[in-house]
BABANU-561016 format. One line per field, with one value per residue: x, y, z of N, C-alpha, C in turn; residue in one letter. Coordinates in pm, 1 decimal. Atoms other than C-alpha are relative to their C-alpha. Example, Ala and Ser with C-alpha at 12.3 -4.5 7.8 and 13.67 -1.06 7.14 Angstrom:
nX: [89.0  -82.0]
nY: [-119.0  -119.0]
nZ: [0.0  -6.0]
caX: [1230.0  1367.0]
caY: [-450.0  -106.0]
caZ: [780.0  714.0]
cX: [90.0  -77.0]
cY: [120.0  109.0]
cZ: [0.0  73.0]
r: [a  s]
***
This chain:
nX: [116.9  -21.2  0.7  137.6  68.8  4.3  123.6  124.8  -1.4  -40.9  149.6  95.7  -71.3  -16.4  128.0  23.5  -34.1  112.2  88.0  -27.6  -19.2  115.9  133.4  -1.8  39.7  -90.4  -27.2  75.6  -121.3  82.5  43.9  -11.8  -103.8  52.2  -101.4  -39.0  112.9  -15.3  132.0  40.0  129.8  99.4  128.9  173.7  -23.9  2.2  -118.3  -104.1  -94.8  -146.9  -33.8  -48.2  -92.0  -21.8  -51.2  -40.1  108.2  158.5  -15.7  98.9  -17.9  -8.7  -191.9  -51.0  124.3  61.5  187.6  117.7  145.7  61.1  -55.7  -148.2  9.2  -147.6  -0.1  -93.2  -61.0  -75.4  -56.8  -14.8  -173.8  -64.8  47.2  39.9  138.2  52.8  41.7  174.8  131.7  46.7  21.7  -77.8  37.8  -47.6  8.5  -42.8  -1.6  115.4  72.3  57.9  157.7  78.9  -21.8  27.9  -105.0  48.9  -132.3  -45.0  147.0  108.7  4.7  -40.6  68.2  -37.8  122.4  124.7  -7.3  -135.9  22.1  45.3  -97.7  -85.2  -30.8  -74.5  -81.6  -163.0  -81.4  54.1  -126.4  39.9  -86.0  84.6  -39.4  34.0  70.1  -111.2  53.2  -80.8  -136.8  -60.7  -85.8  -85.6  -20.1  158.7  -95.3  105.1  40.9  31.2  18.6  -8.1  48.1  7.6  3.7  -139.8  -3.6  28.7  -25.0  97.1  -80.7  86.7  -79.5  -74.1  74.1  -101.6  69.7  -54.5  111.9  100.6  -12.8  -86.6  34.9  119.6  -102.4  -49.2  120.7  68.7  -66.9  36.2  148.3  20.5  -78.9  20.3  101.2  18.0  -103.1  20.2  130.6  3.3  -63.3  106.9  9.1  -69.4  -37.4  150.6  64.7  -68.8  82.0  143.1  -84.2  -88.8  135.1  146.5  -60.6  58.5  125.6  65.7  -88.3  -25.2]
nY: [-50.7  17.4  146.0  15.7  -59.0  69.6  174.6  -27.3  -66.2  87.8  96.4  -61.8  33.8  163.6  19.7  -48.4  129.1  100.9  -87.4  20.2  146.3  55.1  -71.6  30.5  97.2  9.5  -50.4  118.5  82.7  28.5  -123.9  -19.2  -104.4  -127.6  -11.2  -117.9  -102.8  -97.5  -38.9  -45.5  -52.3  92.5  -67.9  49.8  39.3  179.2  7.6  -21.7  134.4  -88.2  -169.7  -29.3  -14.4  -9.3  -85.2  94.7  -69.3  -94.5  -80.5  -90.7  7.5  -115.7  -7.7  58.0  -94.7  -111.1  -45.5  118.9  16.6  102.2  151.7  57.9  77.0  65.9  97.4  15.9  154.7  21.0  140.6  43.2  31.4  165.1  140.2  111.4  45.4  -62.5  -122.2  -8.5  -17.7  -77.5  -115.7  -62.5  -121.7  -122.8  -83.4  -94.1  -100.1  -107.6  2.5  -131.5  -57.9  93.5  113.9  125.8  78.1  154.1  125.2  51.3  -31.8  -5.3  -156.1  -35.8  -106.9  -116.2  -104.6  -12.1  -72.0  -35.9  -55.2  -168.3  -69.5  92.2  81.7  -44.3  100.5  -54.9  3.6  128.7  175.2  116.7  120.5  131.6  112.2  39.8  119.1  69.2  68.3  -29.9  35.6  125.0  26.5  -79.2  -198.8  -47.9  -165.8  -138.2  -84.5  -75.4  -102.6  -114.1  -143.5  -91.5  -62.2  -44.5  -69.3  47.6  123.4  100.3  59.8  97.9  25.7  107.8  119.6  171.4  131.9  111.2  51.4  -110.0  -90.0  -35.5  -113.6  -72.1  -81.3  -144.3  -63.0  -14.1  -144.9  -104.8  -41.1  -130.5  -94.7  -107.0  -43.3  17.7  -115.1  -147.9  24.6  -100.9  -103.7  -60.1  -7.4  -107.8  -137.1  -60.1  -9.0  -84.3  -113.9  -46.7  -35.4  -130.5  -26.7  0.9  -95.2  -110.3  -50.9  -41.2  -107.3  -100.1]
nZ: [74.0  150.6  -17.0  10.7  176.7  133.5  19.6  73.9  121.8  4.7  -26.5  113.8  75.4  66.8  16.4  160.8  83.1  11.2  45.9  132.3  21.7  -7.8  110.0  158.7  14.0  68.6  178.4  48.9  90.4  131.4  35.9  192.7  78.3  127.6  57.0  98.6  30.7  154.4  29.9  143.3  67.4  67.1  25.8  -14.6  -130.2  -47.1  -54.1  106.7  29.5  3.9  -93.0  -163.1  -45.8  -170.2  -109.3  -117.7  -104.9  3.3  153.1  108.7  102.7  21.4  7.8  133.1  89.5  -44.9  70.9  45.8  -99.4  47.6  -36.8  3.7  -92.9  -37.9  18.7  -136.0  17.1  -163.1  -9.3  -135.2  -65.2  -39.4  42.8  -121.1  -2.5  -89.3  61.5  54.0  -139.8  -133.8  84.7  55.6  27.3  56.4  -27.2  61.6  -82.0  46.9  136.8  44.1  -29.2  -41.4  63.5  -46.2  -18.5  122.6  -15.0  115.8  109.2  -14.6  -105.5  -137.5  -3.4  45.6  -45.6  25.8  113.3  38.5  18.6  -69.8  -196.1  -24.8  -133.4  -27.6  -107.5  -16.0  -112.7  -69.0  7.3  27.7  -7.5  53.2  40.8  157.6  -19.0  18.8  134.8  89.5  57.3  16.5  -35.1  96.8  -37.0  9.0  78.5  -53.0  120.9  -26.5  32.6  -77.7  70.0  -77.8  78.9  -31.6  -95.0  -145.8  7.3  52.8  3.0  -87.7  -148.3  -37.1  60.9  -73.4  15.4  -95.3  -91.9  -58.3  -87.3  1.9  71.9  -105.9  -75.7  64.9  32.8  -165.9  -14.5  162.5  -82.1  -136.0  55.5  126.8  -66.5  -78.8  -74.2  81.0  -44.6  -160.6  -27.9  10.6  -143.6  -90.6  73.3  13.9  -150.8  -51.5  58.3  -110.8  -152.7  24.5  11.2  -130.6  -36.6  45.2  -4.3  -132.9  -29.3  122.5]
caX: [13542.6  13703.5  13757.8  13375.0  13301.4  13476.7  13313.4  12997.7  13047.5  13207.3  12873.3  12685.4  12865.4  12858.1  12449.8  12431.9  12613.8  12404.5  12077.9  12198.3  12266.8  11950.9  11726.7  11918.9  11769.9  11968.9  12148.0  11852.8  12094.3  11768.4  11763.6  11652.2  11910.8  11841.6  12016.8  11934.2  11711.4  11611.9  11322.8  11195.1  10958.9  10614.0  10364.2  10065.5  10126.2  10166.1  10453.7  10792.6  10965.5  11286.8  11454.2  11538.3  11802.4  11973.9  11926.0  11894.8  11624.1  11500.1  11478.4  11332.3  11305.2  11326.0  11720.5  11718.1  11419.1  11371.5  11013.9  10864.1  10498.4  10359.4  10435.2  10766.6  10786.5  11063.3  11175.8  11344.3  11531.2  11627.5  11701.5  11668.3  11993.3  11987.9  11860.2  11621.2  11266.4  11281.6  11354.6  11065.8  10859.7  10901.6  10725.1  10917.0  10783.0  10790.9  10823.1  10784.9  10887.9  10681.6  10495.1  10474.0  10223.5  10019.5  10107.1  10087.7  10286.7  10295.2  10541.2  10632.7  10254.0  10037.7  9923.5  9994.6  9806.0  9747.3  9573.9  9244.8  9355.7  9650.5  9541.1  9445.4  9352.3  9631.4  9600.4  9825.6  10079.8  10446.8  10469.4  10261.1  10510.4  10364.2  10429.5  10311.6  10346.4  10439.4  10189.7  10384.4  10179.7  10402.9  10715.8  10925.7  11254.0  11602.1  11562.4  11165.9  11139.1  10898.1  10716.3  10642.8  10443.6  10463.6  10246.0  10343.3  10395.0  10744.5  10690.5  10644.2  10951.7  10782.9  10937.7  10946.7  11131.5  11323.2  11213.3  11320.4  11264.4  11262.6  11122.6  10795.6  10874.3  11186.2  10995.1  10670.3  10916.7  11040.7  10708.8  10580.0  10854.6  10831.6  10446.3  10521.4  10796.6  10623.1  10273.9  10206.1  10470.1  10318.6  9966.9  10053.7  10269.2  9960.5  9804.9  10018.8  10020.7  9594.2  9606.9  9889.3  9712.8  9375.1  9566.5  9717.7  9372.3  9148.1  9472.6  9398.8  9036.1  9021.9  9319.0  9277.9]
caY: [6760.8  6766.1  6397.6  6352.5  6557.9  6377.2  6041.0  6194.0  6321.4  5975.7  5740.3  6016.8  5952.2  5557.2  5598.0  5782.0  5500.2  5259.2  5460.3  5482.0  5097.9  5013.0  5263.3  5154.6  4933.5  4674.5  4672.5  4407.8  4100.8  4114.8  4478.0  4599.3  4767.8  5074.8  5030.0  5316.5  5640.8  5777.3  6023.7  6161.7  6383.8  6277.1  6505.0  6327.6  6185.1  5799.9  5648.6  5760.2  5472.5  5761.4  6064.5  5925.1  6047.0  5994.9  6136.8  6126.1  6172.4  6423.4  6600.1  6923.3  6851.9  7257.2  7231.2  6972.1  7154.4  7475.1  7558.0  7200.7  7194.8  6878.9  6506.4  6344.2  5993.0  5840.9  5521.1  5354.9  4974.6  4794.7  4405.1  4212.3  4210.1  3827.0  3511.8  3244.5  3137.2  3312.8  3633.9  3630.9  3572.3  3844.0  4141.2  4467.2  4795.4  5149.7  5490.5  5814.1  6160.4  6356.8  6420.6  6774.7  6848.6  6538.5  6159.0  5831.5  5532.7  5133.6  4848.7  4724.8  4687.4  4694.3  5076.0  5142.7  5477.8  5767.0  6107.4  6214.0  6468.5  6441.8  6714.9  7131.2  7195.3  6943.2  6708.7  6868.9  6614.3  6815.4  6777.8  6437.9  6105.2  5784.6  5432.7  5092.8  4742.9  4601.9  4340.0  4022.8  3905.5  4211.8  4122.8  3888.8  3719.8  3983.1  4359.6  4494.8  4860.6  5162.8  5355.9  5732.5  5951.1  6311.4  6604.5  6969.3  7314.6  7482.5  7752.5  7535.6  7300.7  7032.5  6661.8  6345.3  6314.4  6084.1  5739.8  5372.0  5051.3  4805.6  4613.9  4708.2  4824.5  5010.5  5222.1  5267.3  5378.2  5672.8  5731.7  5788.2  6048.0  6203.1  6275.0  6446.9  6641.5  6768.2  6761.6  6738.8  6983.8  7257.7  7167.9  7237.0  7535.1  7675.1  7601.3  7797.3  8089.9  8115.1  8059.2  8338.0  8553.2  8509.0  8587.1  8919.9  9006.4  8952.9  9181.7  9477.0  9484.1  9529.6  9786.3  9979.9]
caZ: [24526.6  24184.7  24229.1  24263.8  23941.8  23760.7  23870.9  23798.7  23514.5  23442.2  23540.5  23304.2  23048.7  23038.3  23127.6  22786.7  22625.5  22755.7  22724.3  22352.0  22317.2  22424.4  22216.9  21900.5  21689.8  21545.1  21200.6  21005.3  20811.1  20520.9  20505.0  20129.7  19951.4  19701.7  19410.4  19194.3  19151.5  18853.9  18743.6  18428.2  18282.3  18182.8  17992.4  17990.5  18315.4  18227.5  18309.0  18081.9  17872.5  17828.3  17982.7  18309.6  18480.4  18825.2  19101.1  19490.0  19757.4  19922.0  19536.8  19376.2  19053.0  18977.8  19038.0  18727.2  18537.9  18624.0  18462.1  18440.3  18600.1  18583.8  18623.9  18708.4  18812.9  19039.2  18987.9  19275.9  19199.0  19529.6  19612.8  19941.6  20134.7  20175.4  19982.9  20067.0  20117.1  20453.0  20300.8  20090.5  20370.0  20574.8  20489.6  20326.9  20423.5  20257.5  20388.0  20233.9  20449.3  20180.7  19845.0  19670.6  19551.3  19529.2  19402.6  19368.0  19478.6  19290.1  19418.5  19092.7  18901.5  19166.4  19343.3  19671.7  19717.5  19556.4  19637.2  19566.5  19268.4  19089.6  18896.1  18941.7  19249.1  19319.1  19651.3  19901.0  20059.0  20069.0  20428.2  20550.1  20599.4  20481.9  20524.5  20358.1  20380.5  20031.4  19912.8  19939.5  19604.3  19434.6  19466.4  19355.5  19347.1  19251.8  19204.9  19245.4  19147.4  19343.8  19125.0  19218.5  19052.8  19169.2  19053.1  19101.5  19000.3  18992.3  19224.1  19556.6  19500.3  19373.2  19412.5  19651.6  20006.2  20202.0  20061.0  20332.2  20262.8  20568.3  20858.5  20930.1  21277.8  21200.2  20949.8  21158.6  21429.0  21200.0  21035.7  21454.4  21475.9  21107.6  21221.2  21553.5  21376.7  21069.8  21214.4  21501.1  21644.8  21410.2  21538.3  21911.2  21828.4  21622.7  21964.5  22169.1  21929.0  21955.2  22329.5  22401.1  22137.4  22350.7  22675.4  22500.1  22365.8  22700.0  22839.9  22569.8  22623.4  22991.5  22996.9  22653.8]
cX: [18.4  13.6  -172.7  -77.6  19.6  -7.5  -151.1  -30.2  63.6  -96.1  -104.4  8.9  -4.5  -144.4  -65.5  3.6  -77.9  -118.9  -13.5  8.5  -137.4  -109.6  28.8  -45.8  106.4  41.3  -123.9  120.9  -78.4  -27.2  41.1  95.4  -2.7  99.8  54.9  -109.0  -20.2  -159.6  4.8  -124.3  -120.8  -91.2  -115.3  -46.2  41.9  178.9  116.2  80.0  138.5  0.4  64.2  151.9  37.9  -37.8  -65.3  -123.6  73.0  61.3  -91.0  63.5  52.5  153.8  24.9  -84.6  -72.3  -130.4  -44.7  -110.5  -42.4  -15.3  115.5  -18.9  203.0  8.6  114.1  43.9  43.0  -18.5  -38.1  166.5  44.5  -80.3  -89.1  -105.8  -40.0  12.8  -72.1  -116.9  -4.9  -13.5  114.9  -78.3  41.1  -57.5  49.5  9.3  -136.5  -33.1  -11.9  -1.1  -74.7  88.4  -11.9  129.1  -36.9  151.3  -58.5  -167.8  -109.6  45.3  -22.3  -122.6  -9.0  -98.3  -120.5  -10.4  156.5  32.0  -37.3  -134.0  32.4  -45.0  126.8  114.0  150.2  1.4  -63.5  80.7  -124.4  51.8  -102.2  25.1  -29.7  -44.9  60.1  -24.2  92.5  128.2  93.1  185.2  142.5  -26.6  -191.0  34.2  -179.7  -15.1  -70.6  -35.7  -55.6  -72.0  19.7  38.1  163.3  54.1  -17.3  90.6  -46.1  113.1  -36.6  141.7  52.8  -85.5  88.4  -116.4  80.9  -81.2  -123.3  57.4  92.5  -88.7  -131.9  44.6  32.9  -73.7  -70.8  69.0  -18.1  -168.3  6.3  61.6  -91.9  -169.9  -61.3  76.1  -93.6  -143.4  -35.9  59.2  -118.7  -96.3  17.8  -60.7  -153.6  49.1  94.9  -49.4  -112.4  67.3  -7.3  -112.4  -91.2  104.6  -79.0  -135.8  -8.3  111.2  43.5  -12.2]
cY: [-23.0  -189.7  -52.3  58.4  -96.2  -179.8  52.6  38.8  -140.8  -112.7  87.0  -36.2  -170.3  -14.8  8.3  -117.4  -94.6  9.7  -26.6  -112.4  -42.5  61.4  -34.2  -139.9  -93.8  -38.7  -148.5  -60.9  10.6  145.8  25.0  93.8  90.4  -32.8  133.6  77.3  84.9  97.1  81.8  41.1  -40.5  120.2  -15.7  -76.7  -180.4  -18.7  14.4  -146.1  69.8  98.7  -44.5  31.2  -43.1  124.1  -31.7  92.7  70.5  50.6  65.6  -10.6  169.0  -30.6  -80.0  92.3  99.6  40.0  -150.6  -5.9  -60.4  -120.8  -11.4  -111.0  -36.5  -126.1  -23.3  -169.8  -28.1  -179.8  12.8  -22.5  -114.8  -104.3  -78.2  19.0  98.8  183.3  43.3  40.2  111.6  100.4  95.9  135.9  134.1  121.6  132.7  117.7  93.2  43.0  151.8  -4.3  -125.6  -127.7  -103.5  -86.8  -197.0  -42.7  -33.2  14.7  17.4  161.2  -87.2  89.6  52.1  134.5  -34.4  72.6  -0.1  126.8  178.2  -35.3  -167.5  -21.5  102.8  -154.6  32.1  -11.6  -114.7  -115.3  -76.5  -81.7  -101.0  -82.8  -40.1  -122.7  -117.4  -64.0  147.0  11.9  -169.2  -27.4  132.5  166.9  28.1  170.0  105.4  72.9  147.4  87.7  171.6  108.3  116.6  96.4  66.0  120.0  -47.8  -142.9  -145.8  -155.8  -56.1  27.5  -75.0  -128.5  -128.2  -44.7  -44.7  -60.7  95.1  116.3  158.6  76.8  33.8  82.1  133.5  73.7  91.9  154.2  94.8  91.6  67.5  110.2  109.4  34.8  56.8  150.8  110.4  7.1  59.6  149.9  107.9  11.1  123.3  126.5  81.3  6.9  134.9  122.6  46.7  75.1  154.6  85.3  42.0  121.6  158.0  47.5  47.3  106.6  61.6  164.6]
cZ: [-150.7  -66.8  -40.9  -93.5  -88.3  -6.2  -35.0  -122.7  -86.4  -52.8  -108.1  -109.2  -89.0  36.7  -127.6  -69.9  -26.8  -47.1  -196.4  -72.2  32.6  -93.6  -95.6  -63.5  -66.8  -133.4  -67.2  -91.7  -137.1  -31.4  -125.9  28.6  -132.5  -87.5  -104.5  6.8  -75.6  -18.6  -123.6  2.2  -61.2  -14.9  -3.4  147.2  23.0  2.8  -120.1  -57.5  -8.2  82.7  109.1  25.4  160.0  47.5  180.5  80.2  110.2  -149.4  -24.6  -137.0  -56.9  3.8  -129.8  -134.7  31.6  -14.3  2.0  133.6  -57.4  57.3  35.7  59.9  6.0  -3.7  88.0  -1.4  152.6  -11.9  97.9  55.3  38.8  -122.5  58.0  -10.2  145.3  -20.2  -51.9  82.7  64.1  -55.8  -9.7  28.1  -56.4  67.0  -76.6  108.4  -69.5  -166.1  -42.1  -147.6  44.7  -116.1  2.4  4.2  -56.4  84.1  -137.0  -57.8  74.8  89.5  154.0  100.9  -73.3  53.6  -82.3  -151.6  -18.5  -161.7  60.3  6.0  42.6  163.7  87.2  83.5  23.8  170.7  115.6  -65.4  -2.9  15.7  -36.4  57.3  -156.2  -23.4  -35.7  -183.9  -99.0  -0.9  -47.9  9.9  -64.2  2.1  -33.7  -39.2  70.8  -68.7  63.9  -85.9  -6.5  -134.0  66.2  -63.0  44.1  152.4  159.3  6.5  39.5  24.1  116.4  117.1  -5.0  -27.5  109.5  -29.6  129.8  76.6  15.0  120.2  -56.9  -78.1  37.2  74.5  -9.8  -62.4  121.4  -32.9  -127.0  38.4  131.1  -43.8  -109.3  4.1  81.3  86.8  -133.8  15.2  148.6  15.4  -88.7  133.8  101.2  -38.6  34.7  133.7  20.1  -94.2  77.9  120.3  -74.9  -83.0  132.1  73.5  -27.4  44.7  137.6  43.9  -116.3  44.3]
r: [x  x  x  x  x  x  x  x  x  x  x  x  x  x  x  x  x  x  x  x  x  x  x  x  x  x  x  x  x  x  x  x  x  x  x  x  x  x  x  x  x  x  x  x  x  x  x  x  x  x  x  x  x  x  x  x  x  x  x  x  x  x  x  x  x  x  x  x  x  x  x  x  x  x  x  x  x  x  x  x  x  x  x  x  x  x  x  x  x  x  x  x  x  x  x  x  x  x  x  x  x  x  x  x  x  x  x  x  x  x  x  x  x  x  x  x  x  x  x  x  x  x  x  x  x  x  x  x  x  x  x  x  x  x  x  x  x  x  x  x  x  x  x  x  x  x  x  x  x  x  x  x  x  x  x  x  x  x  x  x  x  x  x  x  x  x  x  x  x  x  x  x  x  x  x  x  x  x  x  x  x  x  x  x  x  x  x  x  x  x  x  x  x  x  x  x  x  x  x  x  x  x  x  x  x  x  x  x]
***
């Protein structure tokens, strides 16, 4: 018997493995590479020529600037991980996890998106993932540079999310899941909450 556990427990074991080998995707040879992330203060909201400093996604600005309500853009440098005419070619997508309060996004000079108000009453976007394709007409050869500019007020750490660059798929893929996670799952569990409220309601009334 113990013999036969521990072949089953054995074959489980190397199903996982496999299981796991097959769902992963694999490592891309042209995958962009981040080189640096910096953000700085902006009072009027256009983009800062000084101030920046490092620092690293996910980020509330509040931990560097406690009181600032306002602007901040992030500035995000990155390269292609290979050389070549066929690197060029193949598109480069971008994914953001999340925006608070509201903002906009620019590959190098041209926009991307941006909300509807980047102003009071601020756009809400702190907990909706995004994803682009970047237009191949803005980049070019060597280091390109993502331009984020985030509006928000101190009290609702303010500041941008997890930021990938990569294959389309690979960051559709994680956009899919980011969206069931931070949506979606809080959509059906609002759900639940009315329907088991009704239930515990139609209860009270017919046995108050």
């Amino acid at each position: 018997m113990r013999r036969w556990l521990v072949w089953g427990m054995l074959m489980l074991a190397l199903l996982v493995v496999a299981w796991r080998s097959v769902g992963a995707q694999p490592a891309h040879a042209c995958a962009p590479q981040v080189l640096a992330v910096q953000a700085a203060r902006s009072p009027d909201g256009a983009r800062p020529a000084q101030g920046w400093q490092n620092a690293a996604l996910p980020d509330v600005w509040t931990r560097r600037w406690p009181d600032w309500g306002g602007d901040v853009w992030y500035r995000i440098d990155w390269e292609r991980g290979c050389a070549g005419d066929g690197a060029m070619a193949e598109p480069v997508a971008l994914g953001i996890d999340g925006i608070s309060m509201a903002g906009a996004v620019f590959s190098n000079a041209d926009l991307l998106w941006r909300d509807a108000s980047l102003v009071e009453p601020l756009s809400r976007s702190w907990n909706m993932p995004r994803w682009w394709l970047l237009p191949a007409s803005s980049l070019h050869a060597g280091v390109n540079t993502v331009w984020v500019r985030v509006a928000g007020v101190p009290e609702l750490s303010p500041g941008l999310g997890v930021l990938r660059l990569g294959p389309a798929a690979q960051v559709q893929a994680r956009h899919a899941r980011n969206l069931w996670r931070q949506r979606t799952l809080y959509e059906v569990t609002a759900g639940m909450a009315v329907a088991v409220g009704g239930l515990f309601l139609g209860v009270w009334l017919l046995r108050r």
